[in-house]
LUMZAKE-199667 format. One record per residue: residue in three letters; x, y, z of N, C-alpha, C in turn. Coordinates in steps of 0.2 Angstrom, whole numbers, plus 5000, padded with zeros to 4 digits. Each point is the difference from the previous one (the first is absolute). Layout:
# residues N
AlaXYZXYZXYZ ...
This chain:
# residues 382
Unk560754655294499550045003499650034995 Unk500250014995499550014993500050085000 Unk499050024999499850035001499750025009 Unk500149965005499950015005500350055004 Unk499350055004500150065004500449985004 Unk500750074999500549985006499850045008 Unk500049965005499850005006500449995006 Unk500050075003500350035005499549975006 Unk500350005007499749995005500350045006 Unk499750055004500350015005499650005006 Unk500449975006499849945004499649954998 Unk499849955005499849924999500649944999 Unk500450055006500549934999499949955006 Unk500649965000500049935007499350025003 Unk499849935001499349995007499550074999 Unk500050044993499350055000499349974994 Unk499650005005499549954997499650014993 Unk500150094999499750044995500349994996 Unk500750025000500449994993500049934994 Unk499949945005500149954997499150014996 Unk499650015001499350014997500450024994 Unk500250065002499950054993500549974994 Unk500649955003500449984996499749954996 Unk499649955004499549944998499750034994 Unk499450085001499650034997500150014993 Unk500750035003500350024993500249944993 Unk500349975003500149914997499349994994 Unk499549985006499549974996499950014993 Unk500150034999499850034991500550014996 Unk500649995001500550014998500150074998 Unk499750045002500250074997500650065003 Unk500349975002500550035007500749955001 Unk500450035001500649985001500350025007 Unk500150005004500450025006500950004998 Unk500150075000500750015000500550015005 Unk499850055003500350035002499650045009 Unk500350015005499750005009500250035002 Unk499850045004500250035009499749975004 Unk500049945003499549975003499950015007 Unk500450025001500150015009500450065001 Unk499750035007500350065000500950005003 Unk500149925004500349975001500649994993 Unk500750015001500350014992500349905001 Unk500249985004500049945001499449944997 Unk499550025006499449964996499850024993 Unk499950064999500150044991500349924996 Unk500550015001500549964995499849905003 Unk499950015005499949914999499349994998 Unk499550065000499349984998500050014993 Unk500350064996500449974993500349954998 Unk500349965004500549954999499749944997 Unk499649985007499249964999499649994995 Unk499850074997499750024994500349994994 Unk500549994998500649964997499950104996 Unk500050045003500250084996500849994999 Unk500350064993500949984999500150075007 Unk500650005002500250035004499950055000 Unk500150024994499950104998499750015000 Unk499449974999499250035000499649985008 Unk500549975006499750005008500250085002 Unk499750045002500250055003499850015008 Unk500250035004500150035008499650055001 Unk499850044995499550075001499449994992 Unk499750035001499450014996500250064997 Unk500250065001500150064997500549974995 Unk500749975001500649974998499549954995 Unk499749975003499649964993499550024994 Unk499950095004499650014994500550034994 Unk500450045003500450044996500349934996 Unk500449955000500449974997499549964994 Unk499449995003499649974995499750054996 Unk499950064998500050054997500650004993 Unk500650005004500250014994500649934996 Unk499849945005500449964996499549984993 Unk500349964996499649984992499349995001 Unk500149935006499449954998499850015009 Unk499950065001499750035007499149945002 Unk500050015005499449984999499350044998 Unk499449984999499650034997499150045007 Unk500249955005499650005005500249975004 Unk499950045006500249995009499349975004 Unk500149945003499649995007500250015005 Unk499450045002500250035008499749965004 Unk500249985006499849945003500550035009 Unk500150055000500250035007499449995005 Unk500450045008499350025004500050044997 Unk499050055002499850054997500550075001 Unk500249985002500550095005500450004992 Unk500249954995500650024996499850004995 Unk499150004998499649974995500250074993 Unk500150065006500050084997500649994996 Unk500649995007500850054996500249944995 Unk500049954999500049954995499750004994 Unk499250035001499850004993500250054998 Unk500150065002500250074998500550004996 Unk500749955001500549995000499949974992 Unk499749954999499649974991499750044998 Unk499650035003499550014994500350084996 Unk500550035005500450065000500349984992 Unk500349934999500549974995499649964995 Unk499250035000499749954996499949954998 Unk500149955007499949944999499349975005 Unk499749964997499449995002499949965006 Unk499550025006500149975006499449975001 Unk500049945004499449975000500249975009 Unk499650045006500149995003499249975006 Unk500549965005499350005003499750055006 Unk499549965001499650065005500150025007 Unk499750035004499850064999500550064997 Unk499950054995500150044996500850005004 Unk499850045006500550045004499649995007 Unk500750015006499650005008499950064999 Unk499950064997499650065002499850034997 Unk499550054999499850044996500450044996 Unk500550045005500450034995500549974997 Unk500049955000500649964995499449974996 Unk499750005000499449964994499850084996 Unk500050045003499850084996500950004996 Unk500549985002500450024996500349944995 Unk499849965001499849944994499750004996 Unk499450025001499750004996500150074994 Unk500550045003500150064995500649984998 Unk500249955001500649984997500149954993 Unk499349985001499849954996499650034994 Unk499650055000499750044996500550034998 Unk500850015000500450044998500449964995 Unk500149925000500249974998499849974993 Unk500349974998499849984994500049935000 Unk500249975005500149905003499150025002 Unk500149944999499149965004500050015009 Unk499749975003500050005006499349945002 Unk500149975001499649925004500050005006 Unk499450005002500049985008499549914997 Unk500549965007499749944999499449945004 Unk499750075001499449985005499649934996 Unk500449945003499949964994499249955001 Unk499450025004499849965001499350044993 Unk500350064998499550014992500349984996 Unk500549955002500049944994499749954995 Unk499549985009499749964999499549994995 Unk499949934995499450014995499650025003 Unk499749985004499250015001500050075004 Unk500550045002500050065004499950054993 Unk500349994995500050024994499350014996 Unk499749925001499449984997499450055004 Unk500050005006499750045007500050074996 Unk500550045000500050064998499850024993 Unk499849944995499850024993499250005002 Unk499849945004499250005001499850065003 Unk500450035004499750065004500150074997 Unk500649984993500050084996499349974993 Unk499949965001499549994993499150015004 Unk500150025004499550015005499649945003 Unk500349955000499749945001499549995007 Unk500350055005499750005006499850075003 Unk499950044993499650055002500550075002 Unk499750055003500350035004500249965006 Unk500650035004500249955004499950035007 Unk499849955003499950055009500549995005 Unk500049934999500349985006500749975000 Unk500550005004500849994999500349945006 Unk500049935000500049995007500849964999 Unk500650015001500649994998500449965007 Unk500349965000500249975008500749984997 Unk500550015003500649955002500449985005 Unk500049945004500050005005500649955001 Unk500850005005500149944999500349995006 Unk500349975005500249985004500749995004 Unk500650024995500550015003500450025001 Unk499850075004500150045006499749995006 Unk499749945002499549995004500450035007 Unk500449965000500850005004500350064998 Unk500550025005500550054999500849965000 Unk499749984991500749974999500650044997 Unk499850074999500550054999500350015004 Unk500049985006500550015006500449945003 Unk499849954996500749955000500549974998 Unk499850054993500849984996500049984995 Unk499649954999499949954995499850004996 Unk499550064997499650004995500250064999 Unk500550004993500150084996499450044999 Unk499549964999499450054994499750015004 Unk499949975005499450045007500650065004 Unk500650004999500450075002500050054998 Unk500149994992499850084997499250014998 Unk499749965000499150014998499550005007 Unk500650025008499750055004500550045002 Unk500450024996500350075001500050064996 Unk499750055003499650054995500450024997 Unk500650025003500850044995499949964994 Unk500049924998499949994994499449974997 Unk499649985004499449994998499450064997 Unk500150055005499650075001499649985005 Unk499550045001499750005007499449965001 Unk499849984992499449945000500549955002 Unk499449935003500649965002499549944996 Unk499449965003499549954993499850064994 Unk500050075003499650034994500450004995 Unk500650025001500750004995500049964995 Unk500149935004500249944997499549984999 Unk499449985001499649964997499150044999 Unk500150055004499550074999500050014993 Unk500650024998500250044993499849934995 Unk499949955001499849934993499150035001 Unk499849975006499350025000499750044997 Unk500450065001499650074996500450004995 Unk500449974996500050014994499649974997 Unk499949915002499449974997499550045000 Unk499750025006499350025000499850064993 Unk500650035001500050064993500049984994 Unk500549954998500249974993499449984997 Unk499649945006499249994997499550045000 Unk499850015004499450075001500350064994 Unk500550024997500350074999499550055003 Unk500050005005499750065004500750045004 Unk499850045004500750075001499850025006 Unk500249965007500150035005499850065003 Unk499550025002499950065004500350045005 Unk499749965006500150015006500049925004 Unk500550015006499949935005500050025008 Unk499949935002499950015008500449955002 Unk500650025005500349945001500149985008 Unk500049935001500149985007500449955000 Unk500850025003500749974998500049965006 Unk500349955003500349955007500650004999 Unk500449995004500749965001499949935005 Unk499849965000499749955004500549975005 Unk500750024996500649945002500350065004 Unk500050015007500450045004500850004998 Unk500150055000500750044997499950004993 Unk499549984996500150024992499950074998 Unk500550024997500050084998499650044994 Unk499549934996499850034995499149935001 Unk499550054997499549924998500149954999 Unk499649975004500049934998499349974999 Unk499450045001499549994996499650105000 Unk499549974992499650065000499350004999 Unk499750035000499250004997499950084998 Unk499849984993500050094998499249994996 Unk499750065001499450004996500150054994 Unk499949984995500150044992499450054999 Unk500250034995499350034999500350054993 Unk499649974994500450004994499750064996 Unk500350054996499550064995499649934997 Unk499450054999499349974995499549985005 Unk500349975007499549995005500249955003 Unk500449934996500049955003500449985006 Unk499949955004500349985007500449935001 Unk500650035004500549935001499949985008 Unk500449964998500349975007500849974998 Unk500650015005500549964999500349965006 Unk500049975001500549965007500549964996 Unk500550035003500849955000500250015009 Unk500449915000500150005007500749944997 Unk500550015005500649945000499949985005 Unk499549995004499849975007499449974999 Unk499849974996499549965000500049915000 Unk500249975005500149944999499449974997 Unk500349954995499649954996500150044992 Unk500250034999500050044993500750024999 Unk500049944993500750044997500350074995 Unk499549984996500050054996499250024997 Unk499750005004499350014995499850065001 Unk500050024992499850074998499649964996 Unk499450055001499349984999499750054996 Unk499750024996499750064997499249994997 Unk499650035003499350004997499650084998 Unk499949994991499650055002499150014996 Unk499950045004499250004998499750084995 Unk499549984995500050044998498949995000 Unk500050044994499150005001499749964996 Unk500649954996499749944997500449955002 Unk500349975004500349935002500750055006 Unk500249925001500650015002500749964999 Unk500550015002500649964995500349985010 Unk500349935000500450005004500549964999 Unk500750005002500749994998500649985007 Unk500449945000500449995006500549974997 Unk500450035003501049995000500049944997 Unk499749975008500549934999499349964996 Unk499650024996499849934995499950064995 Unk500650014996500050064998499749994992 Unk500049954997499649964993499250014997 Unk499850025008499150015001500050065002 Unk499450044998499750044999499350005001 Unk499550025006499349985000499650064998 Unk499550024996499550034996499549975003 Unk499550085001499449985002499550064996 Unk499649994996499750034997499550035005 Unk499650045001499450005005499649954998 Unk499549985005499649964998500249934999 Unk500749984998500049954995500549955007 Unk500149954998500449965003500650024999 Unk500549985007500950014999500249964995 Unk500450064996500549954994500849985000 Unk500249944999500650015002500449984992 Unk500550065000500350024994500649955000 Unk500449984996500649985003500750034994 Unk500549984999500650054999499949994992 Unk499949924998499849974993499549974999 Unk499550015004499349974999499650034996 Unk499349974998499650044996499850095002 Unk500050025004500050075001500550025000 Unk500449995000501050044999500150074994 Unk500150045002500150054995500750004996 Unk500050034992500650014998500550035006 Unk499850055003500450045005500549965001 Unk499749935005500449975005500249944994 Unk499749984995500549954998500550024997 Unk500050074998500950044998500650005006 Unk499850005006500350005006500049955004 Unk499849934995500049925004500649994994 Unk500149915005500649974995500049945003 Unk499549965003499749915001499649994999 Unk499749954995499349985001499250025005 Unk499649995000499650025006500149935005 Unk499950015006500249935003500650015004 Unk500450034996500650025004500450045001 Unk500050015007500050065003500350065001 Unk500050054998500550065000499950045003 Unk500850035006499650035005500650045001 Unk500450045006500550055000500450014997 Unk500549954998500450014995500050044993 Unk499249964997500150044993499550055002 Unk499750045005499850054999500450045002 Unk500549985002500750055002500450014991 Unk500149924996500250034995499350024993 Unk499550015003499550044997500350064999 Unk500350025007500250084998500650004997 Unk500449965000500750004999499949994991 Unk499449984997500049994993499650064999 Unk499650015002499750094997500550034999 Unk500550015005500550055000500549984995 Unk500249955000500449964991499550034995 Unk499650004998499650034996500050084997 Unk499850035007500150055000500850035000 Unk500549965001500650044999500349994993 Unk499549944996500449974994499550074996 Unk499450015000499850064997500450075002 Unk500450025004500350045001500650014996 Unk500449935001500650014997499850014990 Unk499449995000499749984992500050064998 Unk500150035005499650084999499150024998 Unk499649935004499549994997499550025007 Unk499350014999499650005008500049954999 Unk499749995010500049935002499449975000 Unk499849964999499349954997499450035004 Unk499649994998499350035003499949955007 Unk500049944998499949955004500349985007 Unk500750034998500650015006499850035005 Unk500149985006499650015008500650005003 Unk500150065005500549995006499950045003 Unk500150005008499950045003500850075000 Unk499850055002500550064999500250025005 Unk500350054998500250045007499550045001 Unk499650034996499550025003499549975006 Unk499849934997499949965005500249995008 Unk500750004998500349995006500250075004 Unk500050054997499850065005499350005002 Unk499649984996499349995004500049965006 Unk500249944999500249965007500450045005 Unk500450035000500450035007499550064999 Unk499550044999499750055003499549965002 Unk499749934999499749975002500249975008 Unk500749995000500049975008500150075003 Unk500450074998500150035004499250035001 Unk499650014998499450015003499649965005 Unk500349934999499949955006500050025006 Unk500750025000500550025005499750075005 Unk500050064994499550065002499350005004 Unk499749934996499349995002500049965007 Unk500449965002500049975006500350035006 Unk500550054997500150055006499550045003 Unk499550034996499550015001499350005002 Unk500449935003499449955004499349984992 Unk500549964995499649994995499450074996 Unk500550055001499550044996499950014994 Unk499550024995500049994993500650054997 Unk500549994994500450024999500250014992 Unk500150034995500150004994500949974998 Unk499949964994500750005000500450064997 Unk500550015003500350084998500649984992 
């Protein structure tokens, strides 16, 4: 194992489709070790999802709490926990590490609720472990390269925000047949929270849209649907932004859009060009200067920025896409924990998203939520 971060996991065990990402994620780069799991809340599945994972037996646990304490104080404890649960456990889990000084790097949305994202977030400020949210689509090179062009003013002041993620498989009310775990608890608000696309896939869009523009949320207007009779949380939104300094958005996320699987889309405009960016051809990047003809950038082509060749690892040609933006973050945050244990700051270059972020995300849906009960009225994030 070497010098490799030792690495906790709680949940992502048997048939969870997240867990396996962040286990792949972690791999890539060799900077992590997986020791030690609560995988399931389930103490049975726990141990045969450990088992599979070739973890030694001591180190499979049945609780999260029992896994934090134990890895605290044995020798070679581990050094960082993945949190990969539904949202509802996103809170008492990390609380649980970060209490013990061990670094969490967990996925998104922050927390299902405001007040469990206000009290993470003060838990994390209290801490002395890191904490990573792995909102991993600011992995990406070119999302990278995207937000250097628009901090080095390339496009001017910026005005305009137009962000879309749209995908399709909620079309159906497949959470009421059984068969599909992740469309069970991703429309149940007890664990989801009360956004239902805004949550899950709401909360990537507005984080992109922020991460590249670095602009700050003002105010929004929101007009939420449940399209799918008996769903108890959104399934599609359309929100209008409206940013300090003057600038204007738009965001649509729907799980009901047949013909779309995943395409998150991001454009944005400023007073000198415009930048636009998609999921699924995630290598390209199109600039347009005013005036001038469409440019297309590519990940290792001649307009490629240092930025994203630091955060590539194929030639140009071939192609990188969810995975290593996922271990995009998984390797900032190896960085930044090897500068911790050094006793050293963390690199200037090192990018990740926070918890801060990710409480900006849940004030973000829960203003969703506020704004559309109100028959879409303009609403500040609280």
């Amino acid at each position: 194992m070497g010098d490799r971060i030792k690495l906790g996991m709680v949940g992502g065990g048997k048939d969870a489709f997240i867990g396996a990402v962040h286990r792949i994620a972690a791999r890539i780069d060799g900077e992590y070790e997986l020791v030690a799991g609560a995988l399931s809340s389930t103490p049975e599945k726990a141990r045969e999802s450990g088992e599979a994972l070739g973890l030694a037996p001591s180190r499979i646990y049945g609780d999260f709490r029992e896994m934090a304490i134990r890895e605290n104080r044995i020798k070679d404890g581990i050094d960082a926990v993945a949190i990969v649960t539904p949202n509802h456990m996103h809170y008492p889990v990390a609380r649980e590490f970060l209490r013990r000084g061990i670094h969490v790097i967990c996925d998104k949305p922050l927390t299902a609720t405001l007040p469990d994202a206000r009290k993470l977030a003060k838990v994390a400020a209290e801490s002395d472990a890191l904490f990573v949210l792995t909102h991993n689509y600011t992995g990406y090179p070119m999302v990278r390269q995207a937000r250097e062009m628009v901090a080095n003013g390339e496009l001017g002041a910026i005005r305009v925000v137009q962000v879309e993620y749209p995908q399709d498989w909620l079309t159906e009310a497949v959470e009421q047949t059984g068969t599909n775990k992740q469309s069970e608890w991703r429309t149940d608000p007890a664990r989801s929270g009360a956004g239902g696309s805004t949550g899950d896939i709401g909360t990537h869009a507005f984080n992109l849209a922020n991460f590249v523009s670095g602009l700050e949320l003002e105010a929004l207007a929101a007009d939420l649907q449940s399209f799918v009779p008996g769903r108890r949380v959104d399934d599609n939104g359309h929100i209008l932004l409206r940013y300090r300094g003057g600038a204007r958005g738009m965001l649509w996320c729907s799980q009901v859009a047949p013909g779309n699987e995943n395409a998150l889309r991001l454009r944005v405009y400023g007073e000198k060009g415009g930048l636009e960016w998609a999921q699924e051809d995630p290598n390209y990047l199109w600039f347009t200067p005013f005036g001038e003809p469409k440019r297309l950038l590519t990940r290792a082509g001649a307009g490629a920025r240092d930025v994203a060749g630091r955060v590539s690892r194929t030639p140009g040609g071939h192609p990188e896409g969810y995975l290593e933006g996922f271990a995009n973050i998984y390797a900032e945050a190896a960085r930044a924990i090897r500068a911790k244990m050094a006793g050293e700051a963390c690199p200037a270059e090192v990018v990740f998203p926070t918890v801060e972020d990710g409480l900006a995300g849940v004030a973000f849906v829960d203003a969703c939520v506020r704004s559309s009960a109100r028959n879409a009225a303009w609403v500040k994030l609280a």
